[in-house]
N, CA, C and O of each residue as an XYZ file, in Angstrom:
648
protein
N      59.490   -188.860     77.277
C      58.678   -187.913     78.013
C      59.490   -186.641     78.226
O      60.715   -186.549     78.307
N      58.431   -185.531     78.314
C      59.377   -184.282     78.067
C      58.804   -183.599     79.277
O      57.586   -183.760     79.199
N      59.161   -182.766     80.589
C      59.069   -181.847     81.615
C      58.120   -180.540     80.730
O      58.506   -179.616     80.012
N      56.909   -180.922     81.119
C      55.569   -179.415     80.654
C      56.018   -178.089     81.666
O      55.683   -176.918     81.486
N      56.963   -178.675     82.894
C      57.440   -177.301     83.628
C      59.111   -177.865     83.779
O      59.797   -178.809     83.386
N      59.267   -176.505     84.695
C      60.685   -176.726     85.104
C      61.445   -176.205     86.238
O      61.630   -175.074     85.788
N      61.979   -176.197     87.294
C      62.629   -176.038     88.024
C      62.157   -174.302     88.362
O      61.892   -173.860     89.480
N      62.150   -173.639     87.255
C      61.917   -172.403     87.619
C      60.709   -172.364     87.783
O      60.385   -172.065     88.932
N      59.847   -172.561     87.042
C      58.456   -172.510     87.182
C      57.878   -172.780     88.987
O      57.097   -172.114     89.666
N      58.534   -173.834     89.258
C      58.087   -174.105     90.842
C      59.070   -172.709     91.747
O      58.723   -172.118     92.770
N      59.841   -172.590     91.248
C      60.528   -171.486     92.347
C      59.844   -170.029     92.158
O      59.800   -169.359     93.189
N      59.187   -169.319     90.734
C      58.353   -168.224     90.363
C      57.031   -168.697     91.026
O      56.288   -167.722     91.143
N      56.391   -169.979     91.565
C      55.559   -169.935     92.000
C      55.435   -170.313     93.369
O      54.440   -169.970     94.006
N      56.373   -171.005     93.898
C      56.297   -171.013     95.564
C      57.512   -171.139     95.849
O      58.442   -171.060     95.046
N      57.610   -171.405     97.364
C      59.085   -170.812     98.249
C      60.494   -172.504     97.828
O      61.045   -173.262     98.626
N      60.532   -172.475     97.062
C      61.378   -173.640     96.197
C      62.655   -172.867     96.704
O      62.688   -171.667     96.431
N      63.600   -173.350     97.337
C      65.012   -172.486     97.335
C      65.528   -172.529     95.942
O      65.226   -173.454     95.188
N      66.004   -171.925     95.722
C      67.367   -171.530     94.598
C      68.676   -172.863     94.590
O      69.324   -173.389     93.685
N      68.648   -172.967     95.485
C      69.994   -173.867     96.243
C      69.582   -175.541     95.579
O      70.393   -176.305     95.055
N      68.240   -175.774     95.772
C      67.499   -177.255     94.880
C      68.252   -177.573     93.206
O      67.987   -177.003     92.147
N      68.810   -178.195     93.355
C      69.246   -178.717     92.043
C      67.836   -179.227     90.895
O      66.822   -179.923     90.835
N      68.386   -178.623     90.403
C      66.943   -179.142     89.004
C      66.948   -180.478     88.552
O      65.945   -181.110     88.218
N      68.044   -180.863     88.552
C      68.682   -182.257     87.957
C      68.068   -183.438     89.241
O      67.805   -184.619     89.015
N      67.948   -182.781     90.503
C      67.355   -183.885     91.452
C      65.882   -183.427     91.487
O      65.143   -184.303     91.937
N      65.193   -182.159     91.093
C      64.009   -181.937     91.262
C      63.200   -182.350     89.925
O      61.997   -182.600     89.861
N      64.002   -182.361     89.027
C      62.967   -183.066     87.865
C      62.202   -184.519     88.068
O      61.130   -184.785     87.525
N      62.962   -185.456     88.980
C      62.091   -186.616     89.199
C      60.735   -186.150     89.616
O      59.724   -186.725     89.212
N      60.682   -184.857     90.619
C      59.087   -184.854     90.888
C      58.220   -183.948     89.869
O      56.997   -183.823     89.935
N      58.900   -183.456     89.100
C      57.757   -182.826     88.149
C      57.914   -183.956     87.080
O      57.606   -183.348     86.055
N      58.130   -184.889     86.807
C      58.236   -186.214     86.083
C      56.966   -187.023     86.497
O      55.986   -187.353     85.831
N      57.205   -187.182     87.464
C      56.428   -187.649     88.664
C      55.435   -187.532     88.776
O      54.741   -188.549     88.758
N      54.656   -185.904     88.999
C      53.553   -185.317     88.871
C      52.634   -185.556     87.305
O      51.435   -185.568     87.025
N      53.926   -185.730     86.509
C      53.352   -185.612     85.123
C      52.768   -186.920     84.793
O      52.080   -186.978     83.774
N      52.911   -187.810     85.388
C      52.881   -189.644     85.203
C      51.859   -189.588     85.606
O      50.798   -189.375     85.020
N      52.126   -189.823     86.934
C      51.105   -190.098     88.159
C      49.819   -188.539     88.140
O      48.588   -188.506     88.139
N      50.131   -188.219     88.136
C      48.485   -187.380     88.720
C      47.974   -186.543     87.687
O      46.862   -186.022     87.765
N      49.177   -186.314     86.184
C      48.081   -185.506     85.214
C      47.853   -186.552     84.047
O      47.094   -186.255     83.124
N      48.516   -187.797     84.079
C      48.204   -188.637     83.355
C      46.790   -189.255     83.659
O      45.941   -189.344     82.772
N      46.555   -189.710     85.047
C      45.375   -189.933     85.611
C      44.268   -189.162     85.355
O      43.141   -189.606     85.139
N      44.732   -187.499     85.390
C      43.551   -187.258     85.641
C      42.903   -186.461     83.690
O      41.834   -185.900     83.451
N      43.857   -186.706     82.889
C      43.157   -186.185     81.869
C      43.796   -187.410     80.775
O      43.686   -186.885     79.667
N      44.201   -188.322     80.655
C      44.986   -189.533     79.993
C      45.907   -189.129     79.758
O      46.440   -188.055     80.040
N      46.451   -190.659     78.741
C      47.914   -190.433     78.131
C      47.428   -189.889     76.991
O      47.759   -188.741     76.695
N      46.714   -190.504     76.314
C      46.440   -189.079     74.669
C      46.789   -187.721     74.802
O      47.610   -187.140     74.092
N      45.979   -187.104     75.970
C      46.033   -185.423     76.152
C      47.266   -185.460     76.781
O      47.764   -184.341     76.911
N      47.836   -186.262     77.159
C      49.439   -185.769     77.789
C      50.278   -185.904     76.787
O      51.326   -185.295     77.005
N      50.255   -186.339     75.987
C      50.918   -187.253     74.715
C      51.084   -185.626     73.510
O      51.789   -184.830     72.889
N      50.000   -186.019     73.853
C      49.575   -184.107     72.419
C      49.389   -183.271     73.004
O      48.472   -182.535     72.637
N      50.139   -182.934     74.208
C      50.513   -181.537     74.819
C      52.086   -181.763     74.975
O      52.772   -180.744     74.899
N      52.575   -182.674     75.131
C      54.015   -183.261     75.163
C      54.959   -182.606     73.998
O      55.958   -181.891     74.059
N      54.155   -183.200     72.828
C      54.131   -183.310     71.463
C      54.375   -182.049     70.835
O      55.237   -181.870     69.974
N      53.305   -180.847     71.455
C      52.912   -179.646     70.949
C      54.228   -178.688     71.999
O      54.736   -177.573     71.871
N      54.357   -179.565     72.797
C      55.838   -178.206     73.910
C      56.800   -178.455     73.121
O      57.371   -177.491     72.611
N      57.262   -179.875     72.791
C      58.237   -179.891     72.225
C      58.645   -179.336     71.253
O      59.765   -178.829     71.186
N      57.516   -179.344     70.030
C      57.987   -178.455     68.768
C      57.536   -177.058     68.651
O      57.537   -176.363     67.635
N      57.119   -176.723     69.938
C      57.131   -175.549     69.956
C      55.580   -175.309     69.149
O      55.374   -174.217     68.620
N      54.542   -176.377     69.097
C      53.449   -175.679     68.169
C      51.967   -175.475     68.876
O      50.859   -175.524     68.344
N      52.300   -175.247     70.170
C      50.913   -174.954     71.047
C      50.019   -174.461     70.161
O      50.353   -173.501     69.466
N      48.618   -175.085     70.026
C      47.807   -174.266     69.975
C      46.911   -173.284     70.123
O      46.926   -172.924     71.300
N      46.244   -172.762     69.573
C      45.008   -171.937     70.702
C      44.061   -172.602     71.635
O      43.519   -171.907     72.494
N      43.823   -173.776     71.565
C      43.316   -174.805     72.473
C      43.965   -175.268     73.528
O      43.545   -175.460     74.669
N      45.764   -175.557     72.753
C      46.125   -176.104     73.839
C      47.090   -175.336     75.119
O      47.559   -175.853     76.133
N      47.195   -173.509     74.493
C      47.332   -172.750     75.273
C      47.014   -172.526     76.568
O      47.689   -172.453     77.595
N      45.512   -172.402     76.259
C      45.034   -172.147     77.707
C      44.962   -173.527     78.763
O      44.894   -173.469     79.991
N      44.995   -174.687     77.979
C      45.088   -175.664     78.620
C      46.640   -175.917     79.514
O      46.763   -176.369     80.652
N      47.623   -175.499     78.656
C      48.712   -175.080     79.496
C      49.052   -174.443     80.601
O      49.725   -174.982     81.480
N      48.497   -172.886     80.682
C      48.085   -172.113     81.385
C      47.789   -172.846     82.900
O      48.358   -172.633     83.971
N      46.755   -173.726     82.601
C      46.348   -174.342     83.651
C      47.029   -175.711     84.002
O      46.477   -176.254     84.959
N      47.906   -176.291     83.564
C      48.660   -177.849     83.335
C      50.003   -176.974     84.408
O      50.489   -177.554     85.379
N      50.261   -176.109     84.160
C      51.424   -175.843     84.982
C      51.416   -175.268     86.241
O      52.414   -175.319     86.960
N      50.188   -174.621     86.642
C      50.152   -174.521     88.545
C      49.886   -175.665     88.857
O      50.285   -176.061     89.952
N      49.236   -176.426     88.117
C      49.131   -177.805     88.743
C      49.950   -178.612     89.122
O      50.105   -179.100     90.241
N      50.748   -178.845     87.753
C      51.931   -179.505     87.858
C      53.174   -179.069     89.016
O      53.944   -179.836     89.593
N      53.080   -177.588     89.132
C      54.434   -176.944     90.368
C      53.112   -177.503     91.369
O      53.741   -177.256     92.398
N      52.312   -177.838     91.691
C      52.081   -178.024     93.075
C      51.932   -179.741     93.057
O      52.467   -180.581     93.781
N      51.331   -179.835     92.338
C      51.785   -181.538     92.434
C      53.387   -182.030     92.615
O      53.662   -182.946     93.389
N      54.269   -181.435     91.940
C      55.655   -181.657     92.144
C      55.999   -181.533     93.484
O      56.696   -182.367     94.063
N      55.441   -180.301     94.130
C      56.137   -179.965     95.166
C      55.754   -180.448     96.325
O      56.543   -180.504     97.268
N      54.464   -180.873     96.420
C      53.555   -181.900     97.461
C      54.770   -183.532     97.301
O      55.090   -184.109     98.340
N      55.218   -183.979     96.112
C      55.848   -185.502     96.123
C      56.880   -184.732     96.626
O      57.310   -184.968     97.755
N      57.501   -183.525     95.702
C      58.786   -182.870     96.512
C      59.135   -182.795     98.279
O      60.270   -182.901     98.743
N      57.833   -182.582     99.122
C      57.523   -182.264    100.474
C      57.913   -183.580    101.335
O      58.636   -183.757    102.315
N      57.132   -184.403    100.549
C      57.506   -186.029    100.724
C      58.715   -186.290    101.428
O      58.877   -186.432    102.640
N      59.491   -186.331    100.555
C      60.393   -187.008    100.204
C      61.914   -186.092    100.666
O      63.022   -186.529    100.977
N      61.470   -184.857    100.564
C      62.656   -183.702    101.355
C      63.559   -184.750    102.558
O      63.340   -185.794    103.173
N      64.688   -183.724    102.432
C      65.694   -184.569    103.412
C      65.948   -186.092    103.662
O      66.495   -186.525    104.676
N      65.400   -187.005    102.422
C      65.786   -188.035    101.995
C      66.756   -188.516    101.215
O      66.908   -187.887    100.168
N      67.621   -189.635    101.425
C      68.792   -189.805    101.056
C      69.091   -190.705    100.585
O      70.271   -190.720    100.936
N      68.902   -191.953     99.748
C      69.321   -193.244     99.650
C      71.299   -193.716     99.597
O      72.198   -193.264     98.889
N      71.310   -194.553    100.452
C      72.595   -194.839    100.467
C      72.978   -196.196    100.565
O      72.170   -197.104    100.372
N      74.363   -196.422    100.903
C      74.349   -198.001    100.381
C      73.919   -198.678    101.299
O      73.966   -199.898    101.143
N      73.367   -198.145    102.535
C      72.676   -199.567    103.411
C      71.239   -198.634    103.879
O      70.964   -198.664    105.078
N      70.297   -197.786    102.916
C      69.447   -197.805    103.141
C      69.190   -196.081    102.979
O      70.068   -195.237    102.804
N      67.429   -195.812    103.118
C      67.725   -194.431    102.961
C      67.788   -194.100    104.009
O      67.508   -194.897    104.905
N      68.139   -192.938    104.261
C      68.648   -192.018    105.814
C      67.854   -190.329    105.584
O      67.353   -189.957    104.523
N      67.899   -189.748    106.492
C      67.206   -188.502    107.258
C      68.602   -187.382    107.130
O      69.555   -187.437    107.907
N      68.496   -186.466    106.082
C      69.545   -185.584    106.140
C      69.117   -184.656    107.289
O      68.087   -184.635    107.961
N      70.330   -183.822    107.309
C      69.936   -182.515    108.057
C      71.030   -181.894    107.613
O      72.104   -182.478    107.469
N      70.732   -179.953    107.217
C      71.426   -179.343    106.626
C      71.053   -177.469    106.545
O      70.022   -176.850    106.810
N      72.080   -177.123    106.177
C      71.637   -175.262    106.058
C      71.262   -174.705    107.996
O      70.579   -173.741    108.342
N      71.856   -175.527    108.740
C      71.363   -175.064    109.492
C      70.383   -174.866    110.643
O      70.127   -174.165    111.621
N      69.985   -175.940    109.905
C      68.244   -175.825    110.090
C      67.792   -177.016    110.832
O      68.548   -177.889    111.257
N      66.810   -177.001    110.929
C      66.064   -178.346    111.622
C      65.019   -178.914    110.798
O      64.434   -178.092    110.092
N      64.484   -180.609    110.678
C      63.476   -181.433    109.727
C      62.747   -180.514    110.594
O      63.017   -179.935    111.646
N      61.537   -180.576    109.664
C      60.000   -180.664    109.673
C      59.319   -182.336    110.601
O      59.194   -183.501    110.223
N      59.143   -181.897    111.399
C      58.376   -183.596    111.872
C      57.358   -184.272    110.517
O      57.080   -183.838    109.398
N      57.119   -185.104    111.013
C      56.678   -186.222    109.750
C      55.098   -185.442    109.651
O      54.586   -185.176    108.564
N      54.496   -185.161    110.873
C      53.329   -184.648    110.493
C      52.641   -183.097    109.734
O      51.590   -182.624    109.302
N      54.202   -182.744    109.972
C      54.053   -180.929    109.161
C      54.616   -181.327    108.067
O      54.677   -180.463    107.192
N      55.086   -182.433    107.796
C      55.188   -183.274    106.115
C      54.588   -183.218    106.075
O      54.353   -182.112    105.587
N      53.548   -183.838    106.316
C      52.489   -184.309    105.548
C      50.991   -183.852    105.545
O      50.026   -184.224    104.877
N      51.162   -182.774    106.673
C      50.140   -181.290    106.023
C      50.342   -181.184    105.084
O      49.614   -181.633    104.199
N      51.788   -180.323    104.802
C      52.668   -179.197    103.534
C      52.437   -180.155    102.225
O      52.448   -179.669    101.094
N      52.268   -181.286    102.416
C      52.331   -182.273    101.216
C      50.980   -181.867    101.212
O      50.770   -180.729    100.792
N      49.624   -182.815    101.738
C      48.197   -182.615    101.824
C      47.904   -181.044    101.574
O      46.870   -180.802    100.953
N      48.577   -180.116    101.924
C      48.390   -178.379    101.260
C      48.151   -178.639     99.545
O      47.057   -178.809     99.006
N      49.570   -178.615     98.832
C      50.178   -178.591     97.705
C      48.702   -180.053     96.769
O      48.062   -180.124     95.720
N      48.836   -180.650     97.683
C      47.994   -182.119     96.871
C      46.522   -181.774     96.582
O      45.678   -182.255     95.826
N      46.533   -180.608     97.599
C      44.867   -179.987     97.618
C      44.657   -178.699     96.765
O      43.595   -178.307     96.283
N      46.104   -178.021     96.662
C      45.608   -177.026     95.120
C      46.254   -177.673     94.355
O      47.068   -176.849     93.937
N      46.463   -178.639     93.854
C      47.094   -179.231     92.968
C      45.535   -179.786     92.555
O      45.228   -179.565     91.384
N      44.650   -180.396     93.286
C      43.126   -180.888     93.234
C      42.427   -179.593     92.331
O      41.976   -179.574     91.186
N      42.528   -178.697     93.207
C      41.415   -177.466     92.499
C      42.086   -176.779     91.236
O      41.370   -175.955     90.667
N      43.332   -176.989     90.719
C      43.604   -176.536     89.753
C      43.035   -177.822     88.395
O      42.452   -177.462     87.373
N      43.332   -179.100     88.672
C      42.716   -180.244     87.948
C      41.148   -179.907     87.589
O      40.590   -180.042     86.500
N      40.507   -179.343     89.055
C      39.121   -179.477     88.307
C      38.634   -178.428     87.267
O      37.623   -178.299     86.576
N      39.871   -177.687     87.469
C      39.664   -176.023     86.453
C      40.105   -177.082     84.739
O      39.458   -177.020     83.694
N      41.217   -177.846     84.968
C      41.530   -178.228     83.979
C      40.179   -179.230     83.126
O      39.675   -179.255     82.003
N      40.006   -179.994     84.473
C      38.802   -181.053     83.372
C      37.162   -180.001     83.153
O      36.244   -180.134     82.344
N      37.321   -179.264     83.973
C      36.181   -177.812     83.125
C      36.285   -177.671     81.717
O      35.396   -177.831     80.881
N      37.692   -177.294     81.520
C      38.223   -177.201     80.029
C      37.988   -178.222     79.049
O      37.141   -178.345     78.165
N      38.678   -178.721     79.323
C      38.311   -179.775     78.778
C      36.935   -180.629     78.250
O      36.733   -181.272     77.220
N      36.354   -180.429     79.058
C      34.487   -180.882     78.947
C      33.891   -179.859     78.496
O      32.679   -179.793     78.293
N      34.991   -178.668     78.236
C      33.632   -177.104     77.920
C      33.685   -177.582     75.849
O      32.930   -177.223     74.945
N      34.941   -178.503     75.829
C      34.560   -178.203     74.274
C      35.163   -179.269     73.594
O      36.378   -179.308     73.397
N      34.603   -179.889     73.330
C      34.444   -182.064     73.037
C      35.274   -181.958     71.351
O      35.961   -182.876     70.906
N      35.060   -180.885     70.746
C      35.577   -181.116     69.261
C      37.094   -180.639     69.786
O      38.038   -181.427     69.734
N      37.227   -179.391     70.253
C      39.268   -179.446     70.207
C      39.627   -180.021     71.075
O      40.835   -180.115     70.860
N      39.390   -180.578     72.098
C      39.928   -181.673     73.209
C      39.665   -183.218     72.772
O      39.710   -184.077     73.652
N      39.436   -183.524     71.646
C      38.841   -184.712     71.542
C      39.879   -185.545     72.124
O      39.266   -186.262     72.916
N      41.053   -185.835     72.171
C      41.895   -186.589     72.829
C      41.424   -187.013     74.132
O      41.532   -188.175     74.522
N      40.781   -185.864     74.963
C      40.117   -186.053     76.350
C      38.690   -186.969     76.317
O      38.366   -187.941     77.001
N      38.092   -186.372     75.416
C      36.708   -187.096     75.308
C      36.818   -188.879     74.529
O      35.924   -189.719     74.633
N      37.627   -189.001     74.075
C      38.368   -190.275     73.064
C      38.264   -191.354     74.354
O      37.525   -192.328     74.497
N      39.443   -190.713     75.354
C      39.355   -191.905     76.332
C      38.774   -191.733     77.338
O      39.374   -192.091     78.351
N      37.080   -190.991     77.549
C      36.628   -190.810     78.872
C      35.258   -191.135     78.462
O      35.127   -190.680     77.326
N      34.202   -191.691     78.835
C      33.005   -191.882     78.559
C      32.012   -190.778     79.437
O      32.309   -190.605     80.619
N      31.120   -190.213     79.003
C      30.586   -189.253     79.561
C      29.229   -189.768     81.005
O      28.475   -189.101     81.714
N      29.482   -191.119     80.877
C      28.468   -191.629     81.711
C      28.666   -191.835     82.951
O      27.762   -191.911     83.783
N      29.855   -191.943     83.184
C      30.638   -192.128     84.712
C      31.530   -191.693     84.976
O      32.612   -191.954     84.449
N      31.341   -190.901     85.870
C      32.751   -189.475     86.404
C      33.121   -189.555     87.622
O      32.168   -190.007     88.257
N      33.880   -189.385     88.202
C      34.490   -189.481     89.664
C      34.331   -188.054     89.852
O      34.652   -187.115     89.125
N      33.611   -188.103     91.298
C      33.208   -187.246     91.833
C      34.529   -185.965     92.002
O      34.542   -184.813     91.567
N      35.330   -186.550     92.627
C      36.460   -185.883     93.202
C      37.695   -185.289     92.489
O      38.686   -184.688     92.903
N      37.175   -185.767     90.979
C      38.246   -185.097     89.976
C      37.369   -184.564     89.097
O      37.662   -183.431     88.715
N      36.143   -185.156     88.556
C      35.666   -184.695     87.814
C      35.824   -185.282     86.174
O      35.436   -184.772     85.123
N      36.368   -186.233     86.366
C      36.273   -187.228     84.888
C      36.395   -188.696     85.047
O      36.775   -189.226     86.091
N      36.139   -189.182     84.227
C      36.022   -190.460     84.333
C      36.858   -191.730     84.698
O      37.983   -191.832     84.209
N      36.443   -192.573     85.415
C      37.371   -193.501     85.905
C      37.561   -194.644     84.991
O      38.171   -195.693     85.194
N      36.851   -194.195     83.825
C      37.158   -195.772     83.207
C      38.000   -195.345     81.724
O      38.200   -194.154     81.485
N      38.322   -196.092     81.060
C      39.156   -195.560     79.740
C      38.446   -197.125     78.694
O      38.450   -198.352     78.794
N      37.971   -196.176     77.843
C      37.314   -197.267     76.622
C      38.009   -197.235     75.148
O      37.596   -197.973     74.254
């Protein structure tokens, strides 16, 4: 599996410090890429957009589909990112950093800032499965594993894979 964004991408698009190591922030754009864009458009279309970053051979189809795969992806990252902030695993368990100065976020302005990011991370998906459904011959990867008869309301494609 190959990172569709990267470290910069989330910092050109929201308040990401500079100071975040990429090497610890790639688990959540990994993360995002598994869990919530695998779900919401399969592994085929993740597979042959994977495929197409790597060698560098985007198409004109799968351009604009990009376009839209990567605000998604920096806000999905950064919602698991929100999570999980000032977490630490160590040898007798994980622990609650504190650092820069500063003071945690209580658990419940977590988990707004997470529920924020998880909610345009939502409205950028439904821009994506728009795309996707606007044109069944160059997305066929999408239409391959989604049946057009039953769609989940809340994403906008299908819950079943045939």
């Amino acid at each position: 599996m190959i990172p569709l964004i990267n470290i910069k991408d989330v910092q050109d698009q929201l308040d990401l410090s500079l100071n975040v190591e990429e090497s610890k922030y790639n688990q959540f754009i990994i993360a995002a890429q598994i869990k919530d864009l695998t779900y919401l458009i399969g592994e085929d279309c993740v597979q042959e957009i994977e495929d197409a970053v790597c060698t560098n051979t985007l198409d004109e189809y799968q351009e604009p589909l990009m376009e839209l795969i990567k605000p998604y992806l920096v806000n999905w990252s950064y919602s698991h990112y929100v999570k999980q902030s000032m977490l630490q695993s160590t040898q007798s368990g994980i622990v609650k950093t504190e650092g820069d100065n500063s003071s945690n976020i209580s658990d419940t302005e977590k988990k707004q800032a997470s529920e924020f990011y998880s909610t345009v991370g939502i409205a950028w998906g439904k821009k994506i499965i728009r795309l996707l459904e606007s044109d069944k011959e160059n997305y066929a990867c999408y239409h391959s594993e989604h049946c057009d008869c039953c769609t989940k309301e809340t994403l906008g494609r299908s819950i079943f894979n045939l």
